[in-house]
N, CA, C and O atoms as a GROMACS GRO file, in nm:
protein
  424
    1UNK      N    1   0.084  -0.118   0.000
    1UNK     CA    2   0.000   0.000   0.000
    1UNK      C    3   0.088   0.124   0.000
    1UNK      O    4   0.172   0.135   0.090
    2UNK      N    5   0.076   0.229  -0.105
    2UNK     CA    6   0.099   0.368  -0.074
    2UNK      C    7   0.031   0.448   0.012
    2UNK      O    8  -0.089   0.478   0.011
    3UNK      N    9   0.115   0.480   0.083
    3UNK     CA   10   0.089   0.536   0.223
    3UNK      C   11   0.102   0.729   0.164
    3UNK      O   12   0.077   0.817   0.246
    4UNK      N   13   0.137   0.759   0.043
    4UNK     CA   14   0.153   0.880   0.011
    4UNK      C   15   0.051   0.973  -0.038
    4UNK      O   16   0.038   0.960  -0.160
    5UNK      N   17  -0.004   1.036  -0.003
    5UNK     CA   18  -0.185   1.146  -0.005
    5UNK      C   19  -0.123   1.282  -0.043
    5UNK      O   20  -0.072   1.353   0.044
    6UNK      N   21  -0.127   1.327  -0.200
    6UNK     CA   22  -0.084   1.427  -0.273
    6UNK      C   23  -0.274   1.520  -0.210
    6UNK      O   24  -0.396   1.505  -0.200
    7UNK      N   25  -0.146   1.620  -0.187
    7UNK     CA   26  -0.325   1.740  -0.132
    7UNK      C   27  -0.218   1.883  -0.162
    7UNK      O   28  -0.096   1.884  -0.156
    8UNK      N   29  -0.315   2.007  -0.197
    8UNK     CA   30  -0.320   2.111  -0.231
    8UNK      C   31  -0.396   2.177  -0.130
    8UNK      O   32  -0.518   2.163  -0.128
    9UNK      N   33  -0.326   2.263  -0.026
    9UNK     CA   34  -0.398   2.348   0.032
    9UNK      C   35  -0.398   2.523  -0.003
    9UNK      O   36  -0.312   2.611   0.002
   10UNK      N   37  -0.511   2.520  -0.033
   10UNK     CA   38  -0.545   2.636  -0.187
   10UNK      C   39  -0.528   2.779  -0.028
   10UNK      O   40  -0.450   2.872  -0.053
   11UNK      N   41  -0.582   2.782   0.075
   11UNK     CA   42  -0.571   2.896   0.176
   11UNK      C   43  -0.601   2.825   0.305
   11UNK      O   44  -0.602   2.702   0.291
   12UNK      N   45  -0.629   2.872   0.439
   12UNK     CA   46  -0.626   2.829   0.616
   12UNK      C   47  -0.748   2.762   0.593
   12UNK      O   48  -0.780   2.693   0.690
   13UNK      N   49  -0.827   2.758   0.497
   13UNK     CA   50  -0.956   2.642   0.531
   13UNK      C   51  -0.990   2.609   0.408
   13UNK      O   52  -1.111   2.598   0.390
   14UNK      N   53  -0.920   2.590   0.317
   14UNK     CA   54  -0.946   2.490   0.194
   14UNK      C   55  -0.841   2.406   0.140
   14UNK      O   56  -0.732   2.457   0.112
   15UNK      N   57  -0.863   2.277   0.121
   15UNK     CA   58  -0.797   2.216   0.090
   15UNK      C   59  -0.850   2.089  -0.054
   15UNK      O   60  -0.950   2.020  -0.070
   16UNK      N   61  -0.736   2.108  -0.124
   16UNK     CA   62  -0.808   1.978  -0.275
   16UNK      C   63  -0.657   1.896  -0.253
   16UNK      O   64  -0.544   1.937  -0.226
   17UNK      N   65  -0.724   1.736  -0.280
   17UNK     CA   66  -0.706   1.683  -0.281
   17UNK      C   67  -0.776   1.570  -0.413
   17UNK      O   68  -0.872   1.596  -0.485
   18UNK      N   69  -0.692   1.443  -0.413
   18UNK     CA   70  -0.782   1.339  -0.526
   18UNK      C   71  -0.800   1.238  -0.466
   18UNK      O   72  -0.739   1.218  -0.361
   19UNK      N   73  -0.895   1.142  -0.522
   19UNK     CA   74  -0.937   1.021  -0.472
   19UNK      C   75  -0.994   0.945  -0.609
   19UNK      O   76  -1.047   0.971  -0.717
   20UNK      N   77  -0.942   0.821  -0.521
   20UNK     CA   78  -1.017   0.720  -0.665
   20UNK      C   79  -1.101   0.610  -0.600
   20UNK      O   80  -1.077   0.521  -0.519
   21UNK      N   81  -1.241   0.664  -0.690
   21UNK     CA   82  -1.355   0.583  -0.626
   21UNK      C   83  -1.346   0.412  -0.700
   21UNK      O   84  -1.301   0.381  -0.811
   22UNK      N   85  -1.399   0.334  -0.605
   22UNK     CA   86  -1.454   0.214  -0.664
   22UNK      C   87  -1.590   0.195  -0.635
   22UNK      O   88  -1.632   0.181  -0.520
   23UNK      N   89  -1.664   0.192  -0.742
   23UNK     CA   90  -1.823   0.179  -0.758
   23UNK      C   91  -1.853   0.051  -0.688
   23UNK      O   92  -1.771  -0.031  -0.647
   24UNK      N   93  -1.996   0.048  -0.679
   24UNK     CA   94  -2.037  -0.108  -0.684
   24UNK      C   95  -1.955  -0.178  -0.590
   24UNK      O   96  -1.971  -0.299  -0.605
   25UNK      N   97  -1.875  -0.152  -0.501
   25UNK     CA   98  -1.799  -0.233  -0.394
   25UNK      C   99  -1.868  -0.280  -0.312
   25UNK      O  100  -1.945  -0.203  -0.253
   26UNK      N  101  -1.866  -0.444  -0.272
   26UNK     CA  102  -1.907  -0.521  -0.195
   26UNK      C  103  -1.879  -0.439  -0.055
   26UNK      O  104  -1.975  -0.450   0.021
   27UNK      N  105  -1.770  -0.359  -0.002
   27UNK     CA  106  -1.752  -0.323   0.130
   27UNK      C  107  -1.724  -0.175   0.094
   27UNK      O  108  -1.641  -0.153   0.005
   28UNK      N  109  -1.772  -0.095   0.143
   28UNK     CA  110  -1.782   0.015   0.131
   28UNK      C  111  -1.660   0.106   0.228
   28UNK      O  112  -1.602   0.044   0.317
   29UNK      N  113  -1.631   0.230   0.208
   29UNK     CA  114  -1.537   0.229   0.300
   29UNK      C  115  -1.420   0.382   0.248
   29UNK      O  116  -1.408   0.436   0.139
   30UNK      N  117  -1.374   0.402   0.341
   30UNK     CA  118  -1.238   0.489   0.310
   30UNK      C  119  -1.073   0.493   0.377
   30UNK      O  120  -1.040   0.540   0.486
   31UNK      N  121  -1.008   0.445   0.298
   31UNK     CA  122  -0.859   0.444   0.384
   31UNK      C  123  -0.781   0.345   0.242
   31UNK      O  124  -0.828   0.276   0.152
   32UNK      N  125  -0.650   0.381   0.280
   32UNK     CA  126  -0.554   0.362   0.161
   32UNK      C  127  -0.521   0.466   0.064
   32UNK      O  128  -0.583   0.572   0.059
   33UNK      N  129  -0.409   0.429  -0.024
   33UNK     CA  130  -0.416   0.544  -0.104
   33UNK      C  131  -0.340   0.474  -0.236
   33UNK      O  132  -0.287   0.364  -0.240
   34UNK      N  133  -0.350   0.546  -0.314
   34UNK     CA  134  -0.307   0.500  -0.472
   34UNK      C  135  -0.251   0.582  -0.580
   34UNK      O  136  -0.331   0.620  -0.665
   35UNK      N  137  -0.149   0.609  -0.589
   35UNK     CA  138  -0.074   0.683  -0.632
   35UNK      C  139  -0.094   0.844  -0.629
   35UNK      O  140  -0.099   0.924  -0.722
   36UNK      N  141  -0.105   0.863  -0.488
   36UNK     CA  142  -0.125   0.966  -0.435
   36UNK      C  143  -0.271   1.023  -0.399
   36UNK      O  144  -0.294   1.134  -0.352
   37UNK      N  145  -0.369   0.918  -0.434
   37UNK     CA  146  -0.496   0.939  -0.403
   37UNK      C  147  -0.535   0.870  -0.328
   37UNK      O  148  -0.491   0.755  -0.326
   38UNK      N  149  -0.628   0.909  -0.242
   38UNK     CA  150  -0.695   0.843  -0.134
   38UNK      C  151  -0.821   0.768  -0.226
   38UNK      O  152  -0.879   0.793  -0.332
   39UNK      N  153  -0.825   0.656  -0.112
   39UNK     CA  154  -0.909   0.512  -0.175
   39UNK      C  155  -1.025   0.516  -0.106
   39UNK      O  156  -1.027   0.503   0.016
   40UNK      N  157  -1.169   0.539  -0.202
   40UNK     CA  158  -1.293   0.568  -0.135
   40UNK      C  159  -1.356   0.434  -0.168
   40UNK      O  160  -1.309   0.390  -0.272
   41UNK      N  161  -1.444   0.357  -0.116
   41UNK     CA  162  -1.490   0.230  -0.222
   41UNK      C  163  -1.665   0.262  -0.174
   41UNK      O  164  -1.696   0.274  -0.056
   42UNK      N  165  -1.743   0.270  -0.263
   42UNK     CA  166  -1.920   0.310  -0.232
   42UNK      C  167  -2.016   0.185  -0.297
   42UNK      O  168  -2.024   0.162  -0.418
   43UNK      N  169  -2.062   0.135  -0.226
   43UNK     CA  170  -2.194   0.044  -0.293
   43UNK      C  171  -2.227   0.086  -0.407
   43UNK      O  172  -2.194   0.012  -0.500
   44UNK      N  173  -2.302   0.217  -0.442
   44UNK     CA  174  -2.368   0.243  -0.513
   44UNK      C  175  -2.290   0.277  -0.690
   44UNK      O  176  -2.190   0.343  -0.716
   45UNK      N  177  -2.379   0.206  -0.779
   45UNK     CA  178  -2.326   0.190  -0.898
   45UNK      C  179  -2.317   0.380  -0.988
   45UNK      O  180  -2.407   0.464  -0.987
   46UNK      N  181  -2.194   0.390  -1.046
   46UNK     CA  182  -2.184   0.493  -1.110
   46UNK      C  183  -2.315   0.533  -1.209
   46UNK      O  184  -2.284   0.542  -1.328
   47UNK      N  185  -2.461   0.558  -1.178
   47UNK     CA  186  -2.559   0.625  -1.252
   47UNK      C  187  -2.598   0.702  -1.152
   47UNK      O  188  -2.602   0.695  -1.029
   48UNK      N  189  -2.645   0.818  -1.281
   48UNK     CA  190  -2.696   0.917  -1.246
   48UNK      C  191  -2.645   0.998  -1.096
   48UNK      O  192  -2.707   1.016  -0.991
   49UNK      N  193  -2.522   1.033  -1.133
   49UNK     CA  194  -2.451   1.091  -0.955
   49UNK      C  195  -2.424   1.015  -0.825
   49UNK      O  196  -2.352   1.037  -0.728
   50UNK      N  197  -2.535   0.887  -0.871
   50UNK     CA  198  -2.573   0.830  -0.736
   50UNK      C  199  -2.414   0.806  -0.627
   50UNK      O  200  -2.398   0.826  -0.506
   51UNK      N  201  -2.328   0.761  -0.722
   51UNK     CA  202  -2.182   0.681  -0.693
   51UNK      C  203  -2.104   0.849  -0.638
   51UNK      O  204  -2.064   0.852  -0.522
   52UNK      N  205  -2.093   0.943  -0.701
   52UNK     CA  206  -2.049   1.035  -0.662
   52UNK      C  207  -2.122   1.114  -0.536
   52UNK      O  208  -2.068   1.222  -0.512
   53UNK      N  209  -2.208   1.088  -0.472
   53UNK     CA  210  -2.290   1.107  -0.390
   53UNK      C  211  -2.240   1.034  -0.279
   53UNK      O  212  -2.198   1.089  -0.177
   54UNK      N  213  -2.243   0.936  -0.294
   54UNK     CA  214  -2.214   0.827  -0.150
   54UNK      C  215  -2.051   0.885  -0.175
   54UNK      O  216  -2.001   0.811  -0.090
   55UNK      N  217  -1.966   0.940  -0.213
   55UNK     CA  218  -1.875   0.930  -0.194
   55UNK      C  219  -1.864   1.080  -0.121
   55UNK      O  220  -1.814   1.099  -0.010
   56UNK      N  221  -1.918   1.177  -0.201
   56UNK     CA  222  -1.921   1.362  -0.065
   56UNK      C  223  -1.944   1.284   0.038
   56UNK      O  224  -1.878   1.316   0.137
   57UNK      N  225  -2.037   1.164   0.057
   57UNK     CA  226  -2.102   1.153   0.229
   57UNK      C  227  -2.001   1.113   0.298
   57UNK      O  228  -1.970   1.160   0.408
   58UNK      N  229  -1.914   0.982   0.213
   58UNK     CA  230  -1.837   0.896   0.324
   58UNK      C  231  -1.734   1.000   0.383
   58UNK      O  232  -1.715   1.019   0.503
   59UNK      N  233  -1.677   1.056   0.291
   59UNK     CA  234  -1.565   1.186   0.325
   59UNK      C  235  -1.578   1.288   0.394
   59UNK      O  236  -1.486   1.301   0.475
   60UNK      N  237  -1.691   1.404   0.401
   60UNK     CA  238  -1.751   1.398   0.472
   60UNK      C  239  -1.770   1.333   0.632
   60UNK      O  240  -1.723   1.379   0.736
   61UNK      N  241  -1.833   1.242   0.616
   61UNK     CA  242  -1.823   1.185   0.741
   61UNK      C  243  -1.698   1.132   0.821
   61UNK      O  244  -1.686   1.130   0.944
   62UNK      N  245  -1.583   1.077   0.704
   62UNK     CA  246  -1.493   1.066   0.810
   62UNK      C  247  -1.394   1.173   0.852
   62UNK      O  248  -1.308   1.160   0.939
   63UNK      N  249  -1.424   1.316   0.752
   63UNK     CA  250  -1.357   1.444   0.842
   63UNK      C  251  -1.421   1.521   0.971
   63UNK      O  252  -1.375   1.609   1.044
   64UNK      N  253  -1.536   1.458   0.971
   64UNK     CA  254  -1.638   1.518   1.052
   64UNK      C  255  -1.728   1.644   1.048
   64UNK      O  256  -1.785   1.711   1.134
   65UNK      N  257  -1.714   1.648   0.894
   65UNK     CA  258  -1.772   1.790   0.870
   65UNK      C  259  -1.916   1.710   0.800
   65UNK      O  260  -1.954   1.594   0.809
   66UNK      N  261  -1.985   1.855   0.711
   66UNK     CA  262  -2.127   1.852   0.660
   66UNK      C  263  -2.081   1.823   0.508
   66UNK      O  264  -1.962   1.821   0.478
   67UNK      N  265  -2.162   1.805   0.436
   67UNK     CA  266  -2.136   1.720   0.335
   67UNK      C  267  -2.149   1.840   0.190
   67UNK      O  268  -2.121   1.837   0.070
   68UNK      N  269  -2.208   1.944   0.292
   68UNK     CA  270  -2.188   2.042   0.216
   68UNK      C  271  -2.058   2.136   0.170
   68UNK      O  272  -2.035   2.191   0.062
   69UNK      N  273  -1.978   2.134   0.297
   69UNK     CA  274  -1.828   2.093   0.305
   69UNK      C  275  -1.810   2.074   0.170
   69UNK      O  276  -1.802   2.177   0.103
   70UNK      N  277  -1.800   1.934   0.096
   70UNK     CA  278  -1.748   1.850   0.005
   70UNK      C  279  -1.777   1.921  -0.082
   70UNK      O  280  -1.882   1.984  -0.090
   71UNK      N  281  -1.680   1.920  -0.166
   71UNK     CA  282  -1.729   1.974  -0.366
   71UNK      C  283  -1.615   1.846  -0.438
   71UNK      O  284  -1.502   1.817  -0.400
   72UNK      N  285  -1.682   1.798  -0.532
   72UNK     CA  286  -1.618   1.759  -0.646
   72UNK      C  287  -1.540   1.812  -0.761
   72UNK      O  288  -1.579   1.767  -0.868
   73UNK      N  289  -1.464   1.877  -0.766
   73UNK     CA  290  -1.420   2.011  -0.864
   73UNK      C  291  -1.427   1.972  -0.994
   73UNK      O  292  -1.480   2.038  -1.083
   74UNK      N  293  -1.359   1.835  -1.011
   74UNK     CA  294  -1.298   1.761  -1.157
   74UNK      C  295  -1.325   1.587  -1.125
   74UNK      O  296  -1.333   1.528  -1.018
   75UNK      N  297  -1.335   1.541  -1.254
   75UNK     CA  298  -1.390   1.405  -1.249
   75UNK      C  299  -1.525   1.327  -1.198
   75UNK      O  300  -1.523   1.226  -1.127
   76UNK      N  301  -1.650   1.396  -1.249
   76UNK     CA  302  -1.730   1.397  -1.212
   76UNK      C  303  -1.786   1.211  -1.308
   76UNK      O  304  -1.878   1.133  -1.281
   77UNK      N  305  -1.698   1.209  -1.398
   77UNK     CA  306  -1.751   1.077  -1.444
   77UNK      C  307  -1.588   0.986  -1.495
   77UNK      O  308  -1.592   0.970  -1.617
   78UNK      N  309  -1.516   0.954  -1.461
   78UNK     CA  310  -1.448   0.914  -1.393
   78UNK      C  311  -1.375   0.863  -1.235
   78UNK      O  312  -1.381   0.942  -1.141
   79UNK      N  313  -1.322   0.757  -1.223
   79UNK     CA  314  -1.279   0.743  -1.128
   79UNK      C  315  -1.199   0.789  -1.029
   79UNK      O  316  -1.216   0.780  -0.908
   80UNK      N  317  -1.085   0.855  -1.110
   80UNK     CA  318  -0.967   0.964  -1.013
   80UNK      C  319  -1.054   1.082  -1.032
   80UNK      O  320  -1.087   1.126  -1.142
   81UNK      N  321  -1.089   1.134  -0.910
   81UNK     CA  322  -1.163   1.281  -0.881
   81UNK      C  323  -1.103   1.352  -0.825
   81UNK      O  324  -1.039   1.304  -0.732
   82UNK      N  325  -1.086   1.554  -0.858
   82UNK     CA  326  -1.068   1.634  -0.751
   82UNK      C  327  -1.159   1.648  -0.654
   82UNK      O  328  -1.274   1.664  -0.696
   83UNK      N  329  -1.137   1.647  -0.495
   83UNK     CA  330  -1.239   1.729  -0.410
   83UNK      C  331  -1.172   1.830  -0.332
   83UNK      O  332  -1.051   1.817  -0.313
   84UNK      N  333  -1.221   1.909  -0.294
   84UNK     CA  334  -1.196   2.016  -0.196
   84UNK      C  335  -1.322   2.012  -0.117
   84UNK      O  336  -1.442   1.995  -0.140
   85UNK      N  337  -1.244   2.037  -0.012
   85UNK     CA  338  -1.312   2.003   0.146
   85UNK      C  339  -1.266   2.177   0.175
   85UNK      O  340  -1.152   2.220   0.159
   86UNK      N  341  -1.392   2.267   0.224
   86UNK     CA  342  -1.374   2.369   0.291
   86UNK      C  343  -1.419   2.407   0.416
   86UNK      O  344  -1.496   2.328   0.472
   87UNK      N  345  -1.389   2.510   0.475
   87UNK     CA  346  -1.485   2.580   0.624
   87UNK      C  347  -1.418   2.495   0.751
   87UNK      O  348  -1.469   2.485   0.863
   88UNK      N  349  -1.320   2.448   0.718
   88UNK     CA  350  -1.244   2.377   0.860
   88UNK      C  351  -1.118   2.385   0.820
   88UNK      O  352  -1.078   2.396   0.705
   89UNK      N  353  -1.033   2.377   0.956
   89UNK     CA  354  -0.900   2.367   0.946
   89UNK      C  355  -0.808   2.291   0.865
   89UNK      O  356  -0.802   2.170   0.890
   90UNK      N  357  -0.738   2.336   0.774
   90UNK     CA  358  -0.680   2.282   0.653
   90UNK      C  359  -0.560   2.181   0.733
   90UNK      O  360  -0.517   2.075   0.688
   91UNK      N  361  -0.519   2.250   0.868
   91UNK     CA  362  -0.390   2.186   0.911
   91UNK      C  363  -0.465   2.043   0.978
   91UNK      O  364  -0.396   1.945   1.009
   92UNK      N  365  -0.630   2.048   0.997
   92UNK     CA  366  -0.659   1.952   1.078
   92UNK      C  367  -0.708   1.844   0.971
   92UNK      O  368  -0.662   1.730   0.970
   93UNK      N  369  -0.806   1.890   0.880
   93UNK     CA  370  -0.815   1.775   0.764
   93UNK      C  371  -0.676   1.714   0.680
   93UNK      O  372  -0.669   1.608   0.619
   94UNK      N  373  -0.621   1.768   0.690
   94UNK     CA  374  -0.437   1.709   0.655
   94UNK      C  375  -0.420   1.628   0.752
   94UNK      O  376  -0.338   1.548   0.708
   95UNK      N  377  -0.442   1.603   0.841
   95UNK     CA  378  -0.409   1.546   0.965
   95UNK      C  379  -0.484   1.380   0.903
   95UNK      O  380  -0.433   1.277   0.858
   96UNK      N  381  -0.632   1.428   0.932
   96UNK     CA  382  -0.709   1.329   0.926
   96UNK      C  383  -0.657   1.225   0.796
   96UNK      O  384  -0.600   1.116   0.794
   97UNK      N  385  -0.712   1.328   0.678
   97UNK     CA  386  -0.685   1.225   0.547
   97UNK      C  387  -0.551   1.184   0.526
   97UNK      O  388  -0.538   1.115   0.424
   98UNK      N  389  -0.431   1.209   0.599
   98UNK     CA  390  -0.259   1.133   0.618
   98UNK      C  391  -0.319   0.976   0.710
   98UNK      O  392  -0.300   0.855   0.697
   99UNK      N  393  -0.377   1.040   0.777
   99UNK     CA  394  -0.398   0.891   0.871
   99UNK      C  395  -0.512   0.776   0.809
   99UNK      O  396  -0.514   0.656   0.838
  100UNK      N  397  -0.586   0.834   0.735
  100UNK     CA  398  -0.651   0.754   0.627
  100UNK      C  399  -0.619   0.688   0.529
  100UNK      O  400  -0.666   0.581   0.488
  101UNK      N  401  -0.481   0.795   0.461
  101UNK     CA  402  -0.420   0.706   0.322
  101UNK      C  403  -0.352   0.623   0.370
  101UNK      O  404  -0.287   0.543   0.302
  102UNK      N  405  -0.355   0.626   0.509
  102UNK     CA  406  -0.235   0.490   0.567
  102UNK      C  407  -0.314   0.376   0.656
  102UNK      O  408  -0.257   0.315   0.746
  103UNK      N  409  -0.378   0.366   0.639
  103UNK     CA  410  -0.485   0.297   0.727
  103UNK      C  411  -0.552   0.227   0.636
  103UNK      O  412  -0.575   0.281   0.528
  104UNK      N  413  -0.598   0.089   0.660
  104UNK     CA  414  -0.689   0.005   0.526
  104UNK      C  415  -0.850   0.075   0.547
  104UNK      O  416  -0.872   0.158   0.636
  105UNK      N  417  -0.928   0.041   0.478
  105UNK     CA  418  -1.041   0.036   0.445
  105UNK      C  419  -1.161   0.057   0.576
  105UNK      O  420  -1.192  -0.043   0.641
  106UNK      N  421  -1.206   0.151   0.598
  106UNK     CA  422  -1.293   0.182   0.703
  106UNK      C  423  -1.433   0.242   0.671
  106UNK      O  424  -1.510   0.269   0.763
   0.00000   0.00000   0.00000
């Protein structure tokens, strides 16, 4: 496993980062990382947003913010996506998602 989480912190409370979703995953989940992206895996099959949806939530939820938080910037139909996570501490979500890309599947 790459343990290495490429992130862009754009100012004190925004931060982009990438992730690469896996659709349709039997176990749902977030932790790992893959060539510099963090590893999201969502039940729900890539139609109609649905797959990009469960994925603002899981992230989201494991920074502890609102899901409104989350934006998708780039890769809205593809697998490697930009997100930026705003309105919280950039030094503290760095924190979190380092200990995620190194951590298996949660």
């Amino acid at each position: 496993m790459n343990e290495r989480l490429d992130y862009k912190q754009i100012d004190a409370e925004t931060l982009r980062f990438r992730v690469r979703v896996t659709p349709g995953a039997k176990k749902a989940g977030v932790g790992g990382s893959h060539d510099g992206a963090l590893k999201v895996a969502v039940h729900q099959a890539p139609e109609n947003g649905k797959a990009n949806q469960a994925v603002v939530k899981a992230i989201a939820k494991q920074l502890g913010i609102s899901k409104s938080r989350v934006v998708i910037v780039a890769g809205e139909t593809v697998r490697v996506k930009s997100i930026e996570v705003s309105g919280s501490a950039a030094a503290e979500a760095i924190e979190r998602l380092t200990a995620l890309a190194s951590s298996p599947l949660r």
